[in-house]
BADRENBA-418878 format. One record per residue: residue number from 1; residue in one letter; x, y, z of N, C-alpha, C in turn. Coordinates in steps of 0.2 Angstrom, whole numbers. Layout:
# residues N
  num  residuo    npx    npy    npz   capx   capy   capz    cpx    cpy    cpz
  NUM        A      X      Y      Z      X      Y      Z      X      Y      Z
...
***
This chain:
# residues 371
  num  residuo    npx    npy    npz   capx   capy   capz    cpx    cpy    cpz
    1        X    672    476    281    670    482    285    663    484    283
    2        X    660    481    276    656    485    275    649    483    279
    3        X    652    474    281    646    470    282    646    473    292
    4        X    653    476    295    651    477    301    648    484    301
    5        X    648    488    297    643    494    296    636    491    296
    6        X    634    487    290    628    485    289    625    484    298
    7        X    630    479    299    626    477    307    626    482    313
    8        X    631    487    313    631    494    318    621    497    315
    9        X    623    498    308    615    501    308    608    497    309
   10        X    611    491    310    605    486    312    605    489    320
   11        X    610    488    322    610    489    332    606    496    332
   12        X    608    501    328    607    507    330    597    507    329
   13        X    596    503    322    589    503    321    584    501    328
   14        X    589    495    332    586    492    336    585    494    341
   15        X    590    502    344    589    505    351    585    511    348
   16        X    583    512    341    578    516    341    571    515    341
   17        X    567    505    341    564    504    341    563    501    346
   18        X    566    502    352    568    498    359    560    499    363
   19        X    555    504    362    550    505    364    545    498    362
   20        X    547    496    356    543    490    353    546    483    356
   21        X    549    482    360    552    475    360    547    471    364
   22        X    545    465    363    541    461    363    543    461    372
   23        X    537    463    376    537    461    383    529    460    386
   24        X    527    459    392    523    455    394    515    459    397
   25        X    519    469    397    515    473    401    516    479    399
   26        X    515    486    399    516    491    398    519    494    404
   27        X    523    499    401    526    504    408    522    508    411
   28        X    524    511    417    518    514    419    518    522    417
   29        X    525    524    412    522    532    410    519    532    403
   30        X    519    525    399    515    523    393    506    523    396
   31        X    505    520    403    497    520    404    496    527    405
   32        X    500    530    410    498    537    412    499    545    407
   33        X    503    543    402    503    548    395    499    552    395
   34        X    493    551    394    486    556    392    486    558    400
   35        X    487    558    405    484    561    413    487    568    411
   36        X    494    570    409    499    575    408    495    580    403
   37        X    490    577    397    487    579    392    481    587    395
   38        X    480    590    392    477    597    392    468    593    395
   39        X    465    588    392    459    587    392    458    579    395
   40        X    463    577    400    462    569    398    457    566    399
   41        X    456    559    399    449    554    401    448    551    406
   42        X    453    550    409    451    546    416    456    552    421
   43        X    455    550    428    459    551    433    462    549    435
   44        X    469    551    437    475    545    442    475    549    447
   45        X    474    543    454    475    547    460    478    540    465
   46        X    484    545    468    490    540    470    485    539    476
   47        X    487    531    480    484    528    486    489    526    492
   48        X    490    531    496    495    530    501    489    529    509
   49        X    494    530    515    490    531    519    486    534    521
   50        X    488    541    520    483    547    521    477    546    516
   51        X    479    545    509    472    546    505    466    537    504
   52        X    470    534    510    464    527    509    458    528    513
   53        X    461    531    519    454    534    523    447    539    520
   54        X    450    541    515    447    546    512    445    542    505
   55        X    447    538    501    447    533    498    441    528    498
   56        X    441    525    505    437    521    506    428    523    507
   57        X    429    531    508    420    532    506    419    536    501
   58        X    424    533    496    420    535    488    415    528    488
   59        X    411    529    483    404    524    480    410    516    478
   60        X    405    512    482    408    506    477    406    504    472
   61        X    412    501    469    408    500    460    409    492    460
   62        X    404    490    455    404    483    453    399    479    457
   63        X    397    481    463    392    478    466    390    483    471
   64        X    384    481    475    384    485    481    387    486    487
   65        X    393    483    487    398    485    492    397    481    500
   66        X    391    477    502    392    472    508    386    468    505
   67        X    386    465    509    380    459    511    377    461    515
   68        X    369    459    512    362    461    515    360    455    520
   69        X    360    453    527    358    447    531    352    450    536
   70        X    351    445    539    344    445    543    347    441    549
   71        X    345    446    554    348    443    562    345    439    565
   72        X    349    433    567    343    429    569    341    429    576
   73        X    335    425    579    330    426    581    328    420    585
   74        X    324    420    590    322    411    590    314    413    591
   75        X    312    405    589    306    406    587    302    401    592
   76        X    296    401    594    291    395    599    293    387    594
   77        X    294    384    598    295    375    594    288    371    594
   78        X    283    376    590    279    372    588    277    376    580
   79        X    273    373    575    269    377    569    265    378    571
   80        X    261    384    567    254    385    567    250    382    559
   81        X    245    382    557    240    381    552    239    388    548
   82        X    241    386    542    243    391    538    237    390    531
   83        X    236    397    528    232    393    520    233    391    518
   84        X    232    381    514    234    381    509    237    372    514
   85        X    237    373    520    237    367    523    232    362    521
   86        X    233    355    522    227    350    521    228    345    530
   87        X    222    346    532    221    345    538    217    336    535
   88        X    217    331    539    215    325    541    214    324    547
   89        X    207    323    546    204    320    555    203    314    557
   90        X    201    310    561    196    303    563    192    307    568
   91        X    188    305    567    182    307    571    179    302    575
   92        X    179    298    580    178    292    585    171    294    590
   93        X    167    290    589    160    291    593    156    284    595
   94        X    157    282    600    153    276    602    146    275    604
   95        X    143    282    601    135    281    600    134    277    595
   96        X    129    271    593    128    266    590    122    270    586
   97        X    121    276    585    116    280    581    119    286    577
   98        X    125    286    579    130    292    576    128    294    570
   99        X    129    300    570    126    303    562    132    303    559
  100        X    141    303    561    145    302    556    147    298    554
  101        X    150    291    561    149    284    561    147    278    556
  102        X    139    279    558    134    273    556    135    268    560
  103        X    132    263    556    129    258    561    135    252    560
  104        X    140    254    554    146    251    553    152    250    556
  105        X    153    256    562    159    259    563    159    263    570
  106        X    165    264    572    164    267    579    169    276    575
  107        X    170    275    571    174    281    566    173    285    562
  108        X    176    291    562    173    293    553    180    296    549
  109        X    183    296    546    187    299    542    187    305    537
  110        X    189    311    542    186    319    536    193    319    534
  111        X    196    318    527    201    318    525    203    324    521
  112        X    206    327    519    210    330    513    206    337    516
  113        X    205    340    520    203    346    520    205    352    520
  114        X    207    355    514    212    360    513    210    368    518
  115        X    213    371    521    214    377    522    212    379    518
  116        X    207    387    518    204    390    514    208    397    513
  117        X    209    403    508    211    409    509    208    411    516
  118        X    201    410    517    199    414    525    201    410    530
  119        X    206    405    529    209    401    535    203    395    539
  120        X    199    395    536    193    390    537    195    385    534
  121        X    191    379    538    189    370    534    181    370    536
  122        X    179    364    533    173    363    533    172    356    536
  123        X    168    356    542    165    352    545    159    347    544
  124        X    157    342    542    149    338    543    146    340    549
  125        X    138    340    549    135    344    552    138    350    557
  126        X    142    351    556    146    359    560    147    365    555
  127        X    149    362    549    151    368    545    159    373    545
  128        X    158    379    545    166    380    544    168    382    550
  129        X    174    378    552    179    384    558    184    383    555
  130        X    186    390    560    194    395    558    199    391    563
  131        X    204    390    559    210    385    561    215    389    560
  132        X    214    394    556    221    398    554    225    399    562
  133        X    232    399    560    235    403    566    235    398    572
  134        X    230    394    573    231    389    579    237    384    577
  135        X    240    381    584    242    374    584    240    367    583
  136        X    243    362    580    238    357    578    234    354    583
  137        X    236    356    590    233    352    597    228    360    596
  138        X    228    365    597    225    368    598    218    369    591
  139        X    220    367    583    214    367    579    211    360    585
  140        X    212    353    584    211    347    588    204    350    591
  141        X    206    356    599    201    354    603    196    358    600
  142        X    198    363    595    191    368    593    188    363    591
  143        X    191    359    586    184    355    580    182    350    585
  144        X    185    347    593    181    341    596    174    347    600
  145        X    176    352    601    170    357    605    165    358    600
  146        X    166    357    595    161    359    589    157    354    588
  147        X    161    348    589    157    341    585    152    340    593
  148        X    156    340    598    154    338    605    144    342    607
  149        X    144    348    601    134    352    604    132    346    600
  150        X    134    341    596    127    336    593    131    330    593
  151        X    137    329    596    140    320    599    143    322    605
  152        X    138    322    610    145    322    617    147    319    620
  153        X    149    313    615    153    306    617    161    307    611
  154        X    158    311    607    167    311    602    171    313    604
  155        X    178    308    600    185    312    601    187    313    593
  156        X    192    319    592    195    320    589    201    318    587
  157        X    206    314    582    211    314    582    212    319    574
  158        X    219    323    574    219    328    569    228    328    567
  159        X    227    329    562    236    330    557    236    333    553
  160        X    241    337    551    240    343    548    248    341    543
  161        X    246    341    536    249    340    530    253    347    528
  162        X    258    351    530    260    356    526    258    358    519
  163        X    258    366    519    256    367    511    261    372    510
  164        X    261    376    505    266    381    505    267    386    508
  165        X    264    388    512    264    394    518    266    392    523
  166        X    266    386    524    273    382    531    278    377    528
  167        X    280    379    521    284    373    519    291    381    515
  168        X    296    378    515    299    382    511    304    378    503
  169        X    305    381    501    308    380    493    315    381    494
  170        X    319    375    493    328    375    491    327    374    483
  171        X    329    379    480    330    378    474    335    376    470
  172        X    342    379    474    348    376    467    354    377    472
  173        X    359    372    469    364    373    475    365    369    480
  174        X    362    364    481    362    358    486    359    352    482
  175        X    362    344    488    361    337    484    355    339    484
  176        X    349    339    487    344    338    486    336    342    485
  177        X    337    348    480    333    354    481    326    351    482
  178        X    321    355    482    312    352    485    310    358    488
  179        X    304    355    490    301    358    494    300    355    501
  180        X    300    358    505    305    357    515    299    360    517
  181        X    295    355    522    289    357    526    295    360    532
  182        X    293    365    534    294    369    543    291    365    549
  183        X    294    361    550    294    358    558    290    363    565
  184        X    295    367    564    291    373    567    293    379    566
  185        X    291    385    569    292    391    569    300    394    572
  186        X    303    389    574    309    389    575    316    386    572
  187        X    313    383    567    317    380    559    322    385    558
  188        X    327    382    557    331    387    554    336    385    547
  189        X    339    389    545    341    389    539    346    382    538
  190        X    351    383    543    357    376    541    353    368    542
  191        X    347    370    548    344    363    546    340    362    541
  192        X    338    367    538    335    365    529    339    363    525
  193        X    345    367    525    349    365    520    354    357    521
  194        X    352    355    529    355    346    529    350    345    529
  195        X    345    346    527    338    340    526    338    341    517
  196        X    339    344    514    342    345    507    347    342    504
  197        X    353    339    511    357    337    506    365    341    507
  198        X    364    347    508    369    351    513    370    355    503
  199        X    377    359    505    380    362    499    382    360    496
  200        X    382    361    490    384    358    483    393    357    483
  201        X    398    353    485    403    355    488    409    358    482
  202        X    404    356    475    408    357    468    407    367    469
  203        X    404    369    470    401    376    474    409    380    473
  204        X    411    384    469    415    389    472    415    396    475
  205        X    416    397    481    415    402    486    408    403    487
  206        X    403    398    487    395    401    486    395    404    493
  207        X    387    408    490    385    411    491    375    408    493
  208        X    375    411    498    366    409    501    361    414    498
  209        X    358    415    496    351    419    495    344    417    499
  210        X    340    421    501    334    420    504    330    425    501
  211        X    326    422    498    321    427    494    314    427    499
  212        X    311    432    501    305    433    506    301    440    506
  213        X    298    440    504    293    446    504    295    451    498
  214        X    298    448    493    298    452    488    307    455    488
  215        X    308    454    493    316    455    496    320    447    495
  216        X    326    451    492    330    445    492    336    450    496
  217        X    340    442    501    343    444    507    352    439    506
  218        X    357    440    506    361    439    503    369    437    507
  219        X    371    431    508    378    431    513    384    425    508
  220        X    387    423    513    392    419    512    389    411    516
  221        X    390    408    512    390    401    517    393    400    523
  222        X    400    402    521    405    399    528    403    407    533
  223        X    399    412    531    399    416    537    392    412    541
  224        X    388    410    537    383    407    542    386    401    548
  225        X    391    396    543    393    392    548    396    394    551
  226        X    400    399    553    404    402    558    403    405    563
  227        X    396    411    559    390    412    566    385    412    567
  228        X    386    410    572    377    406    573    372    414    575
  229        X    375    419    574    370    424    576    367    427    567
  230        X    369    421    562    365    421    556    362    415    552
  231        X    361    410    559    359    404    556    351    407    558
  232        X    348    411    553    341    413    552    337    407    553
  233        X    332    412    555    324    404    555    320    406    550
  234        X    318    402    545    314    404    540    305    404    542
  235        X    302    408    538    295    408    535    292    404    532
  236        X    286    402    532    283    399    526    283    403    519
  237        X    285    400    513    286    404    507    293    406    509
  238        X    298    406    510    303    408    510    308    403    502
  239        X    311    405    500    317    402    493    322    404    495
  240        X    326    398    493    332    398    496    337    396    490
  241        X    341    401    489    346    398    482    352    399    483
  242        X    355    394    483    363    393    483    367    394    477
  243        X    369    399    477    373    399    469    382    402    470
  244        X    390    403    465    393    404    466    394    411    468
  245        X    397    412    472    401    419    468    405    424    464
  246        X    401    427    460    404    428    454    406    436    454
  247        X    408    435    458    413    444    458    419    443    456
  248        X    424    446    455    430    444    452    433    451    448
  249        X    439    451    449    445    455    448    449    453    440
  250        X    452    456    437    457    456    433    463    456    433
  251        X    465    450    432    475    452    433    480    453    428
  252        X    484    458    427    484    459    420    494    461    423
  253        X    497    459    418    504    461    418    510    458    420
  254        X    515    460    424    519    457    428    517    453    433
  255        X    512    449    434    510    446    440    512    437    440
  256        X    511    435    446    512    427    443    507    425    440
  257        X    501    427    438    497    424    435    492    429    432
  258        X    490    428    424    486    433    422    479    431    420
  259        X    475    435    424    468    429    422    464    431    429
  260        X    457    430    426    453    431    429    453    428    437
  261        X    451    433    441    452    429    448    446    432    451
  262        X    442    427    455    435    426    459    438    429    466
  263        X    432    433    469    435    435    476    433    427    482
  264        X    439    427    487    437    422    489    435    424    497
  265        X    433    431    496    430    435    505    426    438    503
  266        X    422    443    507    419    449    505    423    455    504
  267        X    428    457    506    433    461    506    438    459    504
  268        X    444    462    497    448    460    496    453    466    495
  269        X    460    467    500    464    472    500    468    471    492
  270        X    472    475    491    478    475    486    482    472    488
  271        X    484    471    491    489    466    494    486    461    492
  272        X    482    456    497    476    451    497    475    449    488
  273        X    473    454    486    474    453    480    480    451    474
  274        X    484    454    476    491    453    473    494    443    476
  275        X    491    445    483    494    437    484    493    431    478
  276        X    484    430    479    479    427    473    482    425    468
  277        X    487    431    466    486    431    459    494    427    456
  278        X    497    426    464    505    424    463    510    427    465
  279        X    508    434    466    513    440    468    516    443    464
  280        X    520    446    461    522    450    456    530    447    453
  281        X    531    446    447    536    445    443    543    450    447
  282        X    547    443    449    553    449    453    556    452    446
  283        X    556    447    439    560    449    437    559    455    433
  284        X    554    457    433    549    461    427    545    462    429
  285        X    543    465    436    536    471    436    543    475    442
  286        X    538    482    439    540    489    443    535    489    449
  287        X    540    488    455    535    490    461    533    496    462
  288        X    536    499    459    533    508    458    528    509    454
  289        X    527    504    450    518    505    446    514    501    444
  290        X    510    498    453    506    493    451    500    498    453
  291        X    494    498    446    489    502    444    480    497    446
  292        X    476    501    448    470    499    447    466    502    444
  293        X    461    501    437    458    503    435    452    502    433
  294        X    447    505    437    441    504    439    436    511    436
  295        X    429    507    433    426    511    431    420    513    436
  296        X    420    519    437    412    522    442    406    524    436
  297        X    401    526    438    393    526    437    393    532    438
  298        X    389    537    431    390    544    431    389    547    440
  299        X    385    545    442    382    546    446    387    548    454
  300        X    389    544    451    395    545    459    401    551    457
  301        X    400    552    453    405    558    451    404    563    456
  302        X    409    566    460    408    571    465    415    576    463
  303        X    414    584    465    422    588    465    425    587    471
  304        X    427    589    469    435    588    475    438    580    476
  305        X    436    578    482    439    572    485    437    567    487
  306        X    429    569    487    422    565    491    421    563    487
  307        X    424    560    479    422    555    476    427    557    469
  308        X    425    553    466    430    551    458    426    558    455
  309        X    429    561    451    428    566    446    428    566    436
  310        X    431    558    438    430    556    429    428    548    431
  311        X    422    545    426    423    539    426    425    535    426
  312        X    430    533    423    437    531    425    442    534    427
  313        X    447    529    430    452    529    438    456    526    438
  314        X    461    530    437    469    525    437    472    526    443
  315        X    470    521    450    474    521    458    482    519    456
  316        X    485    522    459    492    520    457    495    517    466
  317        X    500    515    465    503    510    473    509    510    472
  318        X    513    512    475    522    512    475    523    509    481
  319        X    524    501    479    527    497    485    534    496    485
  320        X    536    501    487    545    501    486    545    505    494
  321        X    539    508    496    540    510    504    536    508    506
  322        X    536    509    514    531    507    520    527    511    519
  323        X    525    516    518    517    520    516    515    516    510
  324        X    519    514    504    515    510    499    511    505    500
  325        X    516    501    505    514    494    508    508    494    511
  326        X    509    500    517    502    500    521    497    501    517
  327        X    497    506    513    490    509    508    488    501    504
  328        X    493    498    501    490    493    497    488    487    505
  329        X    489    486    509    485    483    513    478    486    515
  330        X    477    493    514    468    496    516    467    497    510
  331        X    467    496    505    463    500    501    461    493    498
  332        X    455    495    498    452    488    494    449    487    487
  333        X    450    483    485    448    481    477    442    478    475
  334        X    438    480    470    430    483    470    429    475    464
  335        X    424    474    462    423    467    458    422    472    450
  336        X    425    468    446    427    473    440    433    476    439
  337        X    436    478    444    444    479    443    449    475    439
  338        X    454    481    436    458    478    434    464    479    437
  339        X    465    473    441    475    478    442    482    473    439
  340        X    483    482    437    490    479    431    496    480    436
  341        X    501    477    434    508    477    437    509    477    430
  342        X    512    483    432    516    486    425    524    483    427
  343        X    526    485    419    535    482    418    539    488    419
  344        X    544    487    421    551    489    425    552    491    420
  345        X    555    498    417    557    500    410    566    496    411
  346        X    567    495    417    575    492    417    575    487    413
  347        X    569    482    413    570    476    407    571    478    400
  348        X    567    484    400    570    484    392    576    487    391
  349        X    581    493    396    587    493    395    591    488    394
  350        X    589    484    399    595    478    400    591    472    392
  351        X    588    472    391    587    468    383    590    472    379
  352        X    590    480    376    595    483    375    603    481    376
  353        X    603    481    380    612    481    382    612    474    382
  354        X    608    470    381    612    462    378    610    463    368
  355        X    606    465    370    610    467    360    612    469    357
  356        X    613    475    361    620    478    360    626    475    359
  357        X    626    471    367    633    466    367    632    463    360
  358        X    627    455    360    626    453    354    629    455    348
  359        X    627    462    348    630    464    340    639    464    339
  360        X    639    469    347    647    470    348    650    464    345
  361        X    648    457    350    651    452    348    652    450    340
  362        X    647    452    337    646    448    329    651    454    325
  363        X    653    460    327    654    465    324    660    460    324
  364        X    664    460    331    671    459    331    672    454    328
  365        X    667    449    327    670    442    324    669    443    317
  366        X    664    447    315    666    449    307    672    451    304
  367        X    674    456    310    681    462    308    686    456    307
  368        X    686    453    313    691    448    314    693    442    307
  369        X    687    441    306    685    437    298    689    440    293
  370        X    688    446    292    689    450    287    697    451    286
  371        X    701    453    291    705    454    292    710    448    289
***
């Protein structure tokens, strides 16, 4: 008898320390404890259907909240001559006294002549013209007018070298980064990046960047491929950087899976998000308290309704009804987030009431011994 004592005050130690039993998540009236307190530190504000309307123009937190793109446009299908071009002429003159010629040749070779900041080249006995801005046929017949007041027998032929003001830079992110002269003023981005080599297909969910005038411009790859009202035409000096996307959520608790998760859209629901993640533990998450915990920027702090009121934000979602379902389908999850699915306190009764059993059983096989 005395040893089924000893085990009764073991069981009893054990439904009094039932708070501590080894589990995978917090309850959700353990998160929420301090909300109840006289001064707490963060907010909890339930998200149903009525309040995700009201919800969705609070501040986004974690990034800017959409992608910045440039609408595209079509451009003339030819180039102009830009600074920093290197122009190459032949000069062709069947006067046998030619001053460019000689007595050796019916040609002359003006090679390697760079574009100047004032958009001039320099000619032998002509001196400088302005090329900027012209087309290569169109420089051509200026410098044959020019050479034509002292050989009015010359032809010109003329070719124009890109420099970096008609050339653009793929930096990182594709087989083959470089620098990609501009075909013409009608180039557009998806034909750089197949003359590059295409996307790096190791790449997950990347992301496009266009750096240009000091601005940098920002999308999805798969939204370019998909519409052509953002396959942009580039600039001379334009940078083009292919990099991941690295926004991402936290999944913490009852879920199928705990562990950092990447967004794989621009916009990610609670729902959308819970799928990602595996969906929730049937046997051990409470569908009454899956929680988002998100930190805002002093700055967004507003009274009433028109925004969060403490820095941190505990959204709570009860998918046990169709107002919870619909809310967790709009309401969207911000990069930084954490959503927990918290644990069913029923797990821990029912662990309880198998050790309890447990004990029962040991008690009565003790009694039995003893006897």
């Amino acid at each position: 008898m005395r040893t089924a004592k000893l085990i009764l005050a073991a069981m009893c130690l054990t439904l009094l320390s039932a708070c501590a039993l080894p589990r995978g998540a917090a309850v959700q009236s353990e998160v929420l404890k301090e909300s109840r307190s006289e001064a707490p530190s963060f907010q909890v504000v339930e998200v149903t259907r009525d309040t995700t309307p009201l919800l969705a123009k609070w501040p986004r937190s974690g990034w800017h909240g959409h992608y910045h793109w440039l609408s595209a446009d079509r451009g003339p299908d030819s180039s102009t001559i830009q600074t920093g071009d290197v122009i190459d002429m032949v000069v062709w003159d069947n006067n046998e006294n030619s001053l460019l010629t000689g007595d050796n040749g019916r040609y002359a070779n003006i090679a390697q002549q760079k574009v100047s900041s004032s958009g001039k080249i320099f000619l032998p006995y002509v001196g400088e013209i302005s090329v900027r801005g012209l087309t290569e046929d169109s420089a051509r017949r200026r410098a044959q007018q020019q050479f034509e007041q002292i050989l009015p027998s010359v032809q010109v032929q003329l070719s124009v070298t890109a420099g970096r003001n008609n050339s653009v830079d793929v930096v990182s992110g594709v087989g083959a980064p470089g620098r990609y002269e501009l075909e013409s003023r009608n180039t557009k981005i998806l034909g750089i990046l197949a003359q590059s080599g295409g996307v790096d297909p190791g790449l997950r969910n990347p992301l496009i960047r266009l750096q240009r005038g000091g601005r940098t411009y920002e999308t999805r790859v798969d939204a370019i491929l998909a519409d052509a009202g953002r396959n942009v035409r580039l600039r001379g000096g334009d940078e083009i950087i292919v990099v991941e996307d690295d926004r991402s959520f936290n999944a913490l608790g009852a879920t199928g899976q705990q562990q950092l998760v990447y967004f794989d859209k621009d916009r990610l629901s609670v729902m959308e998000a819970l799928s990602s993640t595996g969906g929730l533990n049937a046997s051990r998450a409470n569908l009454e308290g899956v929680l988002i915990l998100r930190d805002y920027h002093p700055r967004d702090l507003k009274p009433g309704f028109a925004g969060p009121n403490k820095q941190q934000v505990v959204f709570t979602l009860d998918l046990t009804s169709a107002d919870g379902l619909f809310a967790a389908r709009q309401f969207l999850v911000q990069p930084g987030d954490t959503l927990l699915a918290t644990e069913s306190p029923i797990n821990a009764a029912s662990t309880i009431i198998g050790l309890f059993g447990t004990v029962i059983g040991v008690t009565g096989a003790v009694n039995n011994a003893t006897n």
